[in-house]
C-alpha positions as semicolon CSV with decimal commas, in nm:
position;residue;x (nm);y (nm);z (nm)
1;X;10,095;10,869;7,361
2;X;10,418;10,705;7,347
3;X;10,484;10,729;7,697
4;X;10,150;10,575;7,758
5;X;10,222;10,239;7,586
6;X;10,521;10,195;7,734
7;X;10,384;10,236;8,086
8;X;10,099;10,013;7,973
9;X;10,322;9,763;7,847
10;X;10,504;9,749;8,155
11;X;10,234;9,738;8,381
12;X;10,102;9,435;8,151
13;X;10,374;9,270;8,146
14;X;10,454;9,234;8,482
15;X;10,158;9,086;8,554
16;X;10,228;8,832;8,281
17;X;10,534;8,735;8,429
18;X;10,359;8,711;8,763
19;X;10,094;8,427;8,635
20;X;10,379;8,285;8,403
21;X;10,645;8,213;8,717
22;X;10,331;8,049;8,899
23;X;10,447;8,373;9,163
24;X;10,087;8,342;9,351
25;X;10,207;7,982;9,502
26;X;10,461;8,227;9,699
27;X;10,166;8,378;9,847
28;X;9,937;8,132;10,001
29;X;9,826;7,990;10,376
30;X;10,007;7,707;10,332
31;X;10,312;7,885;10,233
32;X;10,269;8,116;10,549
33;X;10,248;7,898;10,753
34;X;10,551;7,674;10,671
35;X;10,749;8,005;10,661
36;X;10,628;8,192;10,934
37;X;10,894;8,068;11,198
38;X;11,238;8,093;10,932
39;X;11,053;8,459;10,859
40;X;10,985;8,586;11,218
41;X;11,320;8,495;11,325
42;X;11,448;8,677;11,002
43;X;11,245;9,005;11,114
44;X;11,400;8,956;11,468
45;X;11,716;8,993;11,328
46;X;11,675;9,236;11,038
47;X;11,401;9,437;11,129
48;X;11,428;9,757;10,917
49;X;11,519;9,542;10,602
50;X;11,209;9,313;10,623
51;X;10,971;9,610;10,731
52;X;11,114;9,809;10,416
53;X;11,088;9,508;10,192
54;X;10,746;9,418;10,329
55;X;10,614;9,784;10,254
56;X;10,745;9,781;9,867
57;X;10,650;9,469;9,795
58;X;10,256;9,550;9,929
59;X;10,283;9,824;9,759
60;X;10,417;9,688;9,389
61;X;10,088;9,409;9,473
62;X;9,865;9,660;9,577
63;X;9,903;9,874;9,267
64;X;9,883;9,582;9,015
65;X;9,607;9,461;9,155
66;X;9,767;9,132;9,239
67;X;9,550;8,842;9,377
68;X;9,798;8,837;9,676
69;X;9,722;9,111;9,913
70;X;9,516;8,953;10,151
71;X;9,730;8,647;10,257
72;X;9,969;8,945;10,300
73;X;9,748;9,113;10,516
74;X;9,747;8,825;10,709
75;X;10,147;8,770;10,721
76;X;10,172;9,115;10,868
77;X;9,993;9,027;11,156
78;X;10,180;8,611;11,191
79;X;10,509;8,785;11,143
80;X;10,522;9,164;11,281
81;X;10,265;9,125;11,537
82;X;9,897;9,336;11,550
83;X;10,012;9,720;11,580
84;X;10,309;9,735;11,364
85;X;10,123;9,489;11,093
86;X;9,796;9,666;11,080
87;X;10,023;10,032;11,082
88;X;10,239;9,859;10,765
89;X;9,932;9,695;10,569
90;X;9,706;10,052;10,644
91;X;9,980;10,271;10,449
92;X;10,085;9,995;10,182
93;X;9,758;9,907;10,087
94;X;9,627;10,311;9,989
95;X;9,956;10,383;9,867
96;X;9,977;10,097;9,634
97;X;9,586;10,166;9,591
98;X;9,655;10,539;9,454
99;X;9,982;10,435;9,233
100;X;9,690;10,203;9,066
101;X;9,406;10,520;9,020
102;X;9,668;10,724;8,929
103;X;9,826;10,496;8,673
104;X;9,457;10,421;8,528
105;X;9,366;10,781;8,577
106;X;9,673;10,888;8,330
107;X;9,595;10,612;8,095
108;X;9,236;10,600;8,004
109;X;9,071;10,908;8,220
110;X;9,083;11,161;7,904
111;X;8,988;10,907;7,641
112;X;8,666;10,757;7,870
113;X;8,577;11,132;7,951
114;X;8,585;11,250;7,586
115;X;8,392;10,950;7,428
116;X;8,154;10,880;7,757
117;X;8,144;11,185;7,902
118;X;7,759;11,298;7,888
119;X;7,630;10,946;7,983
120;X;7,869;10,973;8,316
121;X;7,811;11,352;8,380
122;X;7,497;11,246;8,666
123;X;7,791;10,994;8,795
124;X;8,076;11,306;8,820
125;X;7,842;11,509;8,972
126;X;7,775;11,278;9,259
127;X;8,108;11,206;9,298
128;X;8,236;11,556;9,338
129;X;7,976;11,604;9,587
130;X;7,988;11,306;9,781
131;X;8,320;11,150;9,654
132;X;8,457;11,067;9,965
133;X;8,145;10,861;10,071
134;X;8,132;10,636;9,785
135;X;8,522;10,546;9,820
136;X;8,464;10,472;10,185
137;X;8,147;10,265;10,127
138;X;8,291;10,073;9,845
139;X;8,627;10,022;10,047
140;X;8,324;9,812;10,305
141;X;8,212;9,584;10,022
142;X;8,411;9,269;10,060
143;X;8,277;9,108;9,722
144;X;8,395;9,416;9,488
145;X;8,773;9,353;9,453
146;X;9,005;9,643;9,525
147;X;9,184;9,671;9,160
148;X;8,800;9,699;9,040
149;X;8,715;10,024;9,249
150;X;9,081;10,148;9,180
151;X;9,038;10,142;8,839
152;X;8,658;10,280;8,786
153;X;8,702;10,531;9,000
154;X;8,993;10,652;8,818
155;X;8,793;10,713;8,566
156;X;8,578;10,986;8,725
157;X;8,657;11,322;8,845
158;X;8,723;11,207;9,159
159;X;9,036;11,411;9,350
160;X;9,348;11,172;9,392
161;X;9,397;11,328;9,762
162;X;8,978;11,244;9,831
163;X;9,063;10,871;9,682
164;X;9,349;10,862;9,923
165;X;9,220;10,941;10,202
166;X;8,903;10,766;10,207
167;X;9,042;10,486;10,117
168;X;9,289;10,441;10,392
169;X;8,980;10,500;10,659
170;X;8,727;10,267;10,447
171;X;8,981;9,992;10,392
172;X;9,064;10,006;10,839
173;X;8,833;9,760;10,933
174;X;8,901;9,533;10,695
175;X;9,268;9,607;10,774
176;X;9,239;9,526;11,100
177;X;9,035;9,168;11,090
178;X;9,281;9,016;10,877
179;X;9,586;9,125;11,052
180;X;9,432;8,980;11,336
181;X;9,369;8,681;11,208
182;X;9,746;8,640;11,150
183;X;9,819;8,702;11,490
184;X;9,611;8,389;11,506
185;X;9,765;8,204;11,221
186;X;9,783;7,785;11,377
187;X;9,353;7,845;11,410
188;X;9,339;7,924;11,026
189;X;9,305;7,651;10,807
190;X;9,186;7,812;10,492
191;X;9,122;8,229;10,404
192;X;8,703;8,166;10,439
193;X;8,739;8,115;10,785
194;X;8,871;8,485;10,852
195;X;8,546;8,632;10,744
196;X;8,223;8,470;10,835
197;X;7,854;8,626;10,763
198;X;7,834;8,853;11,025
199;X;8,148;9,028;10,964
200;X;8,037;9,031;10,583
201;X;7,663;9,164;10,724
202;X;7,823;9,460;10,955
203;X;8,027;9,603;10,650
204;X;7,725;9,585;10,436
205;X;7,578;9,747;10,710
206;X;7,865;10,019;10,738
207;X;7,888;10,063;10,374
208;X;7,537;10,143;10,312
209;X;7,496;10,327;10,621
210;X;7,602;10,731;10,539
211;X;7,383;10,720;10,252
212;X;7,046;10,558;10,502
213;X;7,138;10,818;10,738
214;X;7,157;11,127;10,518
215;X;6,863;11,022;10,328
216;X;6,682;10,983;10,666
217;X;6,789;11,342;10,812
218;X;6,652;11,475;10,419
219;X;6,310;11,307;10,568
220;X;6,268;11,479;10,923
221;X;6,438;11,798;10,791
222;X;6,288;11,913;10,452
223;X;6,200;12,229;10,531
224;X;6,557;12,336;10,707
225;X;6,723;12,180;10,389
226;X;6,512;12,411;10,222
227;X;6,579;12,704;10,386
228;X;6,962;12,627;10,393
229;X;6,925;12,578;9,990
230;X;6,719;12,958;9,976
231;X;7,008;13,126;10,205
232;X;7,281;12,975;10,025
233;X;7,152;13,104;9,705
234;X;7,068;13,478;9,892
């Protein structure tokens, strides 16, 4: 228990000190882009040291849940170019992702389960049968915020290596527009023009997708799910 509030307190108080030092004016477009020359030139000529620093620093964001990741999604891709951004952002972002279920997970998985247990027993079951789905379709749904699905799905019995890996292949596409968009940085004038409907509409689309097709393929195929269900149980 002890241990517990002290990593709680931590965790707390960095964030604190993140909203106290007015940090998140670090992290803006405007900020980017009045940096982005003094910090490509700085990557030219320290490359390992910037793509090290870069990586922690994702990750320490990533796992507090920090409103910051995004216009650091986007300075990958205006400072170390497409590839090597969206290679940098892809591992940063789960890692940091997975630090924050796991952290959560320790905290507050035993307590929830032991007080809420048989109202979210239909909820574990779906998860340990379809876990990996509902990570990568939740990973598509740009209005949830990341720290959100972190946390609650901490508090399942989800497997930490399912969350990872899911994760990293649901949060790709995402990954991958904003990156771009930095590679693109003088267009952008605010972080709304990145995204637009349609790219909103085809993760919707994506997201909701496995569960329309397997629903669909229970339609046209009850009687060989049936007959799968009788030989498994023979």
């Amino acid at each position: 228990m002890k241990t517990k509030l002290i990593l709680a307190a931590i965790f707390v108080a960095l964030i604190v000190a993140f909203f106290a030092f007015d940090l998140g004016q670090l992290f803006t477009l405007e900020n980017l882009k009045a940096q982005q020359a003094a910090l490509s030139e700085y990557y030219t000529n320290n490359t390992l040291l910037i793509i090290a620093a870069f990586f922690l620093v994702y990750v320490a964001v990533a796992g507090m849940g920090l409103p910051a990741a995004a216009i650091m999604t986007v300075a990958a891709g205006a400072i170390f170019g497409f590839w090597t951004g969206f290679i940098l952002v892809s591992f940063a972002s789960t890692m940091g992702a997975t630090i924050a279920f796991l952290l959560t997970r320790y905290l507050f998985h035993d307590a929830v389960q032991r007080k809420f247990g048989d109202k979210l027993a239909k909820l574990n079951a779906g998860i340990e049968r379809e876990g990996a789905m509902y990570v990568f379709s939740l990973r598509l749904v740009p209005f949830i915020p990341f720290f959100v699905i972190n946390s609650v799905l901490a508090l399942t019995k989800l497997k930490a290596v399912t969350f990872y890996w899911a994760s990293q292949i649901g949060m790709l596409l995402g990954t991958a527009v904003y990156v771009n968009a930095g590679t693109q940085l003088a267009t952008i004038e605010t972080m709304g023009d990145i995204v637009d409907i349609r790219i909103i509409a085809s993760f919707l689309l994506l997201a909701v997708f496995p569960f329309i097709a397997k629903r669909l393929l229970r339609l046209i195929r009850p009687d060989n799910t049936a007959l799968d269900e009788e030989q498994t149980n023979a």
